[in-house]
C-alpha positions in Angstrom: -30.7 -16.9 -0.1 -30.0 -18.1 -3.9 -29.7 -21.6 -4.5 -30.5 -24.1 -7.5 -32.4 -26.4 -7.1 -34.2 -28.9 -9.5 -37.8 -30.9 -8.8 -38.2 -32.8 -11.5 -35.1 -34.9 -13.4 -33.9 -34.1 -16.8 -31.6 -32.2 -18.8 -29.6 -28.7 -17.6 -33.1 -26.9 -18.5 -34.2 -28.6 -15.5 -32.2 -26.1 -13.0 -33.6 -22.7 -11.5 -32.1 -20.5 -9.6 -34.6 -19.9 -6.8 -34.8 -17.7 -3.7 -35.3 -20.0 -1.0 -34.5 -20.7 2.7 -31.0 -20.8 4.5 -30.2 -24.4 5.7 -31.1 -25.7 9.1 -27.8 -26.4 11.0 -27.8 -30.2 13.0 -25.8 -31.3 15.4 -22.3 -31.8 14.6 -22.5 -29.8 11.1 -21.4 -26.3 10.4 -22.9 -23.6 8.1 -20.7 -22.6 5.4 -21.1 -19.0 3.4 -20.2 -20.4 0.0 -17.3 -18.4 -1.9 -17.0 -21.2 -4.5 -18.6 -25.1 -5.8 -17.3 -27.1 -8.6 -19.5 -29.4 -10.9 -18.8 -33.4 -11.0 -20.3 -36.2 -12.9 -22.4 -36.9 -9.5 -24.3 -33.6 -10.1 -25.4 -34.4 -13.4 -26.2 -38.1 -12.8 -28.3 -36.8 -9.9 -29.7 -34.0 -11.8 -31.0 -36.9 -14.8 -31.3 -39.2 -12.3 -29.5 -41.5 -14.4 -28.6 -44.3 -14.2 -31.5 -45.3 -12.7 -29.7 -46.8 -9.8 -29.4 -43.2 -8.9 -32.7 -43.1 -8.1 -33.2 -45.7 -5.8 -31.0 -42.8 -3.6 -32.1 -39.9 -5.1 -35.7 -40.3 -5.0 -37.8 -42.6 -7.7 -40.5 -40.4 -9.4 -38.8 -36.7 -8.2 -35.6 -35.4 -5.9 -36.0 -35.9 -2.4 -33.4 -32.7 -1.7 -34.3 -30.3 -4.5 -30.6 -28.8 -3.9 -27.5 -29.6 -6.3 -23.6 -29.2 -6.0 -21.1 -31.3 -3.5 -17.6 -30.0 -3.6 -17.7 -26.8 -1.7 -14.9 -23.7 -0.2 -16.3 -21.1 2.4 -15.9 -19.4 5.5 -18.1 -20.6 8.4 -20.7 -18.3 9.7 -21.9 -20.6 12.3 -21.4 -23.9 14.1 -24.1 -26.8 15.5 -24.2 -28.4 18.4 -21.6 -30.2 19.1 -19.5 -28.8 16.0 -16.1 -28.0 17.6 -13.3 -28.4 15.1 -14.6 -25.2 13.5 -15.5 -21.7 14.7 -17.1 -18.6 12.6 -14.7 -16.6 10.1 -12.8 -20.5 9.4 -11.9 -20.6 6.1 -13.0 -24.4 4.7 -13.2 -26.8 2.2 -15.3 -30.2 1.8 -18.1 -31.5 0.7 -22.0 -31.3 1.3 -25.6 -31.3 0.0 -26.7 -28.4 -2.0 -23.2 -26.6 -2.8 -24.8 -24.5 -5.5 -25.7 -22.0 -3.0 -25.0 -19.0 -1.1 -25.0 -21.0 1.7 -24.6 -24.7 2.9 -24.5 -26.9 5.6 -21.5 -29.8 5.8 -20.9 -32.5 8.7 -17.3 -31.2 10.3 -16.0 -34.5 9.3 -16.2 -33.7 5.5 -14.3 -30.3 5.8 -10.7 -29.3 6.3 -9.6 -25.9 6.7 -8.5 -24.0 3.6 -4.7 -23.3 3.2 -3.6 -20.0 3.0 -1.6 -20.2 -0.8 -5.2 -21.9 -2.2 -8.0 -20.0 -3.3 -11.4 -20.7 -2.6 -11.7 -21.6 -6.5 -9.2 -23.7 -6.1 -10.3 -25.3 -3.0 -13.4 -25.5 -4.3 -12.0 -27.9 -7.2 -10.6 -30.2 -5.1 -12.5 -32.5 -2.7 -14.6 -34.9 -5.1 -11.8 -35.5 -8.1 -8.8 -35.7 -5.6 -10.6 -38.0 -3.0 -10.8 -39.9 -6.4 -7.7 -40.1 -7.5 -5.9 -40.6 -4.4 -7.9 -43.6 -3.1 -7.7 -44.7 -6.8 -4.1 -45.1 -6.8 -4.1 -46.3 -3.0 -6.0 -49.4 -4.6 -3.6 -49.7 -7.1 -0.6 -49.8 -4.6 1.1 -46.9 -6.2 4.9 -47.4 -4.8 7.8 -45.2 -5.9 9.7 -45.8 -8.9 6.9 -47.2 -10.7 5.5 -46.8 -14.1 1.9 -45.6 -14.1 -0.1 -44.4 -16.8 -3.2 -42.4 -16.5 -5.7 -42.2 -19.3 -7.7 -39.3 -19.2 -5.1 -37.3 -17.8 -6.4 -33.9 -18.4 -10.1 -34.3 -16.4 -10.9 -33.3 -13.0 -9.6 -37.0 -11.9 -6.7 -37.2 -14.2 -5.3 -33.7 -13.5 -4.9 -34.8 -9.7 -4.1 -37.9 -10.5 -0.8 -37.2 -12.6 0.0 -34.7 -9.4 -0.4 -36.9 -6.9 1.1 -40.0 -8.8 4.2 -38.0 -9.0 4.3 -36.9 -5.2 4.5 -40.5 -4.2 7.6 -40.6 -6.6 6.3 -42.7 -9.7 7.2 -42.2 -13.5 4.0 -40.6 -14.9 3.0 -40.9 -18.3 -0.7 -39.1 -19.3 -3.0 -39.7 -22.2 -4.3 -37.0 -23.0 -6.2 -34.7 -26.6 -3.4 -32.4 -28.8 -4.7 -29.6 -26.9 -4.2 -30.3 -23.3 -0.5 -32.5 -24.0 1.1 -28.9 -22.6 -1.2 -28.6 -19.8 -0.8 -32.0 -18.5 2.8 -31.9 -19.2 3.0 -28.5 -16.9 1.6 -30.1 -14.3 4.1 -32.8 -13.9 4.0 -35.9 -16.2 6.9 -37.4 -17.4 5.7 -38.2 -20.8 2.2 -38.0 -22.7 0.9 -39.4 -25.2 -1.3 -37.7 -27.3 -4.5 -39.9 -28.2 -5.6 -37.9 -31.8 -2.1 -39.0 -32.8 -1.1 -42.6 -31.1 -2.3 -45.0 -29.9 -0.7 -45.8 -26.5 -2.4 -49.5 -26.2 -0.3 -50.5 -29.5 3.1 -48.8 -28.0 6.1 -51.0 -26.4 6.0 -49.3 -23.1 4.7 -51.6 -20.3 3.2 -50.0 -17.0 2.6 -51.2 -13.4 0.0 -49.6 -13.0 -3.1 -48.0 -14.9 -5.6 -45.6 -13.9 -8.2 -45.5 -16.5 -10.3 -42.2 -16.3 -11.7 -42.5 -19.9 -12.8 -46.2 -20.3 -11.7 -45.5 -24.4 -10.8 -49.0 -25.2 -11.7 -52.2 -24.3 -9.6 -54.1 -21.2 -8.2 -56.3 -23.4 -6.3 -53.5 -24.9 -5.1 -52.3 -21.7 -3.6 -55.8 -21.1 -1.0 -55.2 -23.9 0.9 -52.3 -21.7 0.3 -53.8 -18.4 3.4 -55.8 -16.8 2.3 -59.0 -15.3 1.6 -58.4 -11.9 0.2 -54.7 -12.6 -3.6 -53.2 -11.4 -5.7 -51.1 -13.3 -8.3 -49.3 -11.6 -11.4 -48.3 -13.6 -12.1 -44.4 -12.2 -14.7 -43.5 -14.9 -15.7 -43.6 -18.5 -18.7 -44.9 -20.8 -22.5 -45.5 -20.0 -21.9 -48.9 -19.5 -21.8 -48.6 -15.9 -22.3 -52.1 -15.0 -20.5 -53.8 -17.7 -17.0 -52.4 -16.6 -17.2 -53.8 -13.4 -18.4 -57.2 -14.1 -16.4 -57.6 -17.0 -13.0 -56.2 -14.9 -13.5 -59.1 -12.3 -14.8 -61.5 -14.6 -11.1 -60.9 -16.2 -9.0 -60.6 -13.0 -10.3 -64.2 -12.0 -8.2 -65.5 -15.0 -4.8 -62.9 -15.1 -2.3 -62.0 -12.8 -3.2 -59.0 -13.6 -5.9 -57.5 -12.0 -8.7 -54.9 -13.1 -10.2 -53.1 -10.0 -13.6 -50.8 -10.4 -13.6 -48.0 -8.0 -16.1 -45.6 -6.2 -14.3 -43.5 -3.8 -15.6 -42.5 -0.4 -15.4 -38.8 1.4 -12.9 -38.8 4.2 -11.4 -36.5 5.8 -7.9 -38.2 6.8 -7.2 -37.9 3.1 -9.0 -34.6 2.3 -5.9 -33.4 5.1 -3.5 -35.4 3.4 -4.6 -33.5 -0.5 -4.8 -30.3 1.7 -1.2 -30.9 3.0 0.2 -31.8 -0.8 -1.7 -27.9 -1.9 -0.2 -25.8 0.9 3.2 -27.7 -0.4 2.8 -27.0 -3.7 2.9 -30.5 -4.8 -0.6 -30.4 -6.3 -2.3 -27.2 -7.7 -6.1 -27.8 -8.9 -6.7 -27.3 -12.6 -9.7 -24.9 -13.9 -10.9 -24.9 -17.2 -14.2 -22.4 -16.7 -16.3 -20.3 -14.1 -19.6 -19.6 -13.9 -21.7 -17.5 -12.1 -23.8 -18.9 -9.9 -27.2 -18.3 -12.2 -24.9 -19.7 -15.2 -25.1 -23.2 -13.1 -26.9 -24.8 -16.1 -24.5 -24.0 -18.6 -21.4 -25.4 -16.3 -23.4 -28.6 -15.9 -24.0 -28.8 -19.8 -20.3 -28.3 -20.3 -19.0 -30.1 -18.3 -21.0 -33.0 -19.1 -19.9 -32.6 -22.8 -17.1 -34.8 -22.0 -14.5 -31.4 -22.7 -13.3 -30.0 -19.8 -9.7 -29.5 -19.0 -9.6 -30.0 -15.0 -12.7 -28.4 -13.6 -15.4 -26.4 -13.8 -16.3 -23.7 -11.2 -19.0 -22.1 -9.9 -18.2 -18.5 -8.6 -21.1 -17.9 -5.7 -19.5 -14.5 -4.5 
């Protein structure tokens, strides 16, 4: 089958798309013939091996798993021992090891079946940045009626988020560039804000809660439009990784309000519950670009430019 891979860590240039063999199936996993993969910040930290912490999992000197891409959509061509949630000819979505491939093999816990009105683009787009952004707002108590504001509101996180947000029946307001305020006002928020022109830290408008998907200002700006009791959780943003976190609950120890970093985990009680809110229409993934499957390089080089508008697919089929 074709698959990249990558054996060495580096830049995009690092990536070749290789003929090499189909995936041994284990007990309790499935193997999936890949329609569709989407590219996340994970694949290009893991691809740079960068930060280094990434290494310590990844492998020190070169990749342990040569194979890139997690957020997959397939049908299953055959099932493991002890794999019985899923039979052959399933439609799926979930997440795995080695997405960027004609085929792949996922545990049945991180899959859920497709729903019929999705695509297997859009399915594709889904599992990683809407794990994310539901879990994200789960930490920040998200409660109807409330006023939430999501900065980064037209990434692969923020686009779900704003959906989501609004499902559980708060006032949405996005941050977002000139060029996506339509986009992200399409898709359900209530008001946005466009950065190139405002600046939304310096506004009146107070919110109880803050997802912050951009980490484009410091917290202390973010404490200005934050009611007293209200959470921000710190989904992504700058290089800084470990300066955000320590800083966000060095802070909290001294507010009412609290700053809360945030990794989330795959599970698939909540990749149901984002598969329930698609076949309902409540949440639609947003695509900015496909790729072929030998264009992998180029998606990941995008993408990582910081520019994307949703996500970023890889077409395998």
């Amino acid at each position: 089958m074709k698959a990249i891979v990558y054996r060495r860590y580096g830049p995009p240039e690092v990536l070749a798309l290789e003929e090499i063999e189909r995936p041994t199936l284990r007990d309790g996993e499935v193997l999936i013939k890949v329609e569709a993969a989407s590219v996340n910040p994970a694949d290009w930290h893991f691809m740079r091996g960068a930060p280094y912490l990434v290494r310590m999992i990844a492998g020190l000197r070169k990749p342990k798993n040569p194979r890139l891409g997690i957020d997959v959509a397939g049908r299953v061509e055959a099932v493991g021992r002890n794999a019985t949630e899923f039979k052959a000819g399933d439609e799926v979505f979930g997440t795995c090891r080695g997405a960027f491939a004609e085929y792949a093999c996922a545990r049945e816990s991180a899959l859920a079946i497709k729903p019929a009105n999705v695509t297997f683009e859009q399915a594709a787009a889904t599992p990683l940045a809407a794990y994310t952004a539901l879990q994200a707002l789960r930490k920040g108590r998200i409660q109807s009626g409330q006023s939430v504001v999501i900065n980064g509101a037209s990434g692969g996180v923020g686009t779900f988020a704003v959906q989501i947000a609004k499902s559980f029946g708060a006032e949405v307001t996005g941050v977002c560039s000139t060029r996506n305020v339509e986009m992200v006002r399409s898709i359900g928020a209530d008001h946005v804000v466009d950065y190139t022109r405002d600046d939304f830290t310096s506004g009146e408008q107070r919110y109880d809660l803050m997802l912050d998907c951009a980490g484009s200002h410091p917290l202390s700006a973010y404490r200005r439009i934050l009611n007293p009791k209200a959470i921000c959780v710190l989904v992504g943003g700058k290089d800084d990784h470990f300066i955000g976190p320590m800083a966000s609950a060095l802070l909290s120890g001294f507010t009412k309000q609290k700053f809360k970093p945030f990794l989330a985990k795959a599970n698939q009680a909540d990749l149901i519950t984002i598969r329930d809110l698609m076949a309902s229409g409540k949440v639609t993934p947003v695509i900015d670009r496909r790729y072929a499957l030998s264009e992998t390089a180029e998606a990941v080089r995008y993408l990582e430019a910081g520019h994307a508008r949703g996500k970023v697919i890889i077409a395998i089929a």
